[in-house]
C-alpha positions as CSV (number, residue, x, y, z in Angstrom):
1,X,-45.2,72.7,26.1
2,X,-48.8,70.7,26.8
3,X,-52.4,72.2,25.9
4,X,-52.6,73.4,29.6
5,X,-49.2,75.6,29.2
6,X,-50.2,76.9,26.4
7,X,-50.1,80.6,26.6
8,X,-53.6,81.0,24.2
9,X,-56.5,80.8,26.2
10,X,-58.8,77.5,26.1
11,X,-62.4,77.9,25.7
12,X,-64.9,76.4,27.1
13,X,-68.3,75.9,24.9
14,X,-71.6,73.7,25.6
15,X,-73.6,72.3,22.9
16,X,-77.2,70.6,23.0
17,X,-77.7,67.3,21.8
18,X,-80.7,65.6,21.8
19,X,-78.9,61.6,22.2
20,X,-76.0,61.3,24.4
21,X,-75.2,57.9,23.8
22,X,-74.9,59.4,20.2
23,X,-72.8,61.7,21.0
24,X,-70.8,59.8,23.0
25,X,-70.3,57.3,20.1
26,X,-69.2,60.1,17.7
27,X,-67.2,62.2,20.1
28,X,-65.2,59.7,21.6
29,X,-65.7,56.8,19.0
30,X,-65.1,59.1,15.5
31,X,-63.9,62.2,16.7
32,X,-61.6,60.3,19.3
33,X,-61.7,62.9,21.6
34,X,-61.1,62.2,25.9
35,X,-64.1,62.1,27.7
36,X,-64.0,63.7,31.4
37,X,-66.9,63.7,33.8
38,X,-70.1,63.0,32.8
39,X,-73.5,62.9,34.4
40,X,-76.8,61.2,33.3
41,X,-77.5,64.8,31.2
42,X,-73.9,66.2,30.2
43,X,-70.4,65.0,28.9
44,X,-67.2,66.9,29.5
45,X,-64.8,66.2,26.4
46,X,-61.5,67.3,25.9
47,X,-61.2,69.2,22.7
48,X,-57.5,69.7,21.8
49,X,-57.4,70.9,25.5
50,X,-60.6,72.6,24.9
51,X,-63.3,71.9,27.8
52,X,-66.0,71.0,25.2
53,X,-69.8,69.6,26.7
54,X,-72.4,68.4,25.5
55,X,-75.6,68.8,27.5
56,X,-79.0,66.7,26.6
57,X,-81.3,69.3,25.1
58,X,-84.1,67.1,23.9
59,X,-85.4,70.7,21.5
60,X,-83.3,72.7,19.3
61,X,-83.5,75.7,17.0
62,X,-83.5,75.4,13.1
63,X,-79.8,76.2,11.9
64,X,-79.3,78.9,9.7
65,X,-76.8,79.4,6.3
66,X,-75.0,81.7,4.3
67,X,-72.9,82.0,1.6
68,X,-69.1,81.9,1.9
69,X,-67.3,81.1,-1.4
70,X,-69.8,79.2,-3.1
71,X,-71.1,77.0,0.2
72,X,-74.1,77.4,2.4
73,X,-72.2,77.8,5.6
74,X,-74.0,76.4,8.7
75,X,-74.5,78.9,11.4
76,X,-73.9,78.5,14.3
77,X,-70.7,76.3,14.4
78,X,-67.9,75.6,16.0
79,X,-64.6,73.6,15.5
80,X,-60.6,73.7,15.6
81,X,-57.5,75.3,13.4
82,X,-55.6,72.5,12.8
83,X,-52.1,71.7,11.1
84,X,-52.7,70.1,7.5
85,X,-51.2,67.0,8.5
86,X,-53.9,66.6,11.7
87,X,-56.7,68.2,9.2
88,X,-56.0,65.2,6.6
89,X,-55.8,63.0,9.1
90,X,-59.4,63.7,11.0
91,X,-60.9,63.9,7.1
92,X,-59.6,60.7,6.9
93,X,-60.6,58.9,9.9
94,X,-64.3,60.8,9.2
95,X,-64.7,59.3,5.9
96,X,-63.7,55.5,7.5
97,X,-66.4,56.1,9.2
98,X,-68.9,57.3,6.5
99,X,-69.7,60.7,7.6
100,X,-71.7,62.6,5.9
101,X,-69.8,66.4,5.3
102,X,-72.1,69.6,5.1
103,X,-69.6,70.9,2.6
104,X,-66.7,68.1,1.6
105,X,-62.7,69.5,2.8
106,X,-61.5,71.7,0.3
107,X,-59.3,74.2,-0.1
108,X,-61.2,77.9,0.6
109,X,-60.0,80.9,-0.8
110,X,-57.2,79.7,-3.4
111,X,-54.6,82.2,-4.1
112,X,-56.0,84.8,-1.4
113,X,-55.2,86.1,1.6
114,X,-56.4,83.5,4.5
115,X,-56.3,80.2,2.4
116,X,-57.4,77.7,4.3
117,X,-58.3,74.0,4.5
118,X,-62.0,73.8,5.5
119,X,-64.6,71.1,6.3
120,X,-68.4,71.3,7.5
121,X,-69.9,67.9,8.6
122,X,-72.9,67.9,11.8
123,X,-73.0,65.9,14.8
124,X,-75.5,63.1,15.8
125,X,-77.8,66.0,17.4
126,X,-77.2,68.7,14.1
127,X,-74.3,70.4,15.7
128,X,-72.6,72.1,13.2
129,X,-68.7,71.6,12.9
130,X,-65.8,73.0,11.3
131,X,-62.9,72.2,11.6
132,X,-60.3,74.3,9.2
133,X,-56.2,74.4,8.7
134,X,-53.8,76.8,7.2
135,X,-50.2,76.8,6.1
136,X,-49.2,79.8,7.1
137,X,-50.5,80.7,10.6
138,X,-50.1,84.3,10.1
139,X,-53.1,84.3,7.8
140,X,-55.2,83.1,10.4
141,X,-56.7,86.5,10.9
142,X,-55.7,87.9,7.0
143,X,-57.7,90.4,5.0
């Protein structure tokens, strides 16, 4: 089965950035994501199958964080549920590339329901990603 048969939804989400040769660098370049179309204000990537843009939005809002175990959690944000072989992987390839993490991968939650694999880092424009992993899938959604 490929993303596109994938019986889950895709979502498609568009994110200012003030620098799109930026963000082209760090989404294709570190991130390694597909680029689709593009124009001279917008870039269609392909997130894990995900339609993901980024438009030029020279202005932005100042993010705002709260607490979740111990971290100041960036809000908004957005990212992926990877396996924990793909999660290593990406913090691997983001540290070869000296990126600066919001809150260094960890594991969240030890011992509780929902233990996950987490990571904050931001995006050339302040984008706020996470991108997160569990080993059991049912806990995605555990209380």
């Amino acid at each position: 089965m490929t993303e596109l048969d994938s019986p889950i939804p895709r979502f498609h989400l568009a994110m200012p950035v003030d620098d799109l040769p930026a963000a082209r660098h760090f989404y294709g370049e570190v991130l390694g994501l597909e680029q689709g179309r593009s124009a001279d204000t917008w870039v269609d990537w392909n997130l894990h199958g995900h339609q993901f843009v980024t438009h030029l939005a020279p202005t932005r809002a100042e993010h705002i964080r709260n607490p979740v175990d111990g971290h100041d959690v960036p809000v908004p944000h957005f990212g992926l549920i990877l396996t924990i072989p793909v999660f290593q992987e990406l913090a691997e390839r983001l540290r070869a590339a000296d990126t600066k993490f919001v809150i260094e991968p960890y594991v969240r939650f030890t011992g509780e329901p929902g233990e996950q694999w987490t990571m904050f880092l931001l995006d050339p424009a302040g984008n706020a990603l996470e991108f997160k992993a569990f080993a059991d899938d049912a806990q995605v959604f555990a209380t």
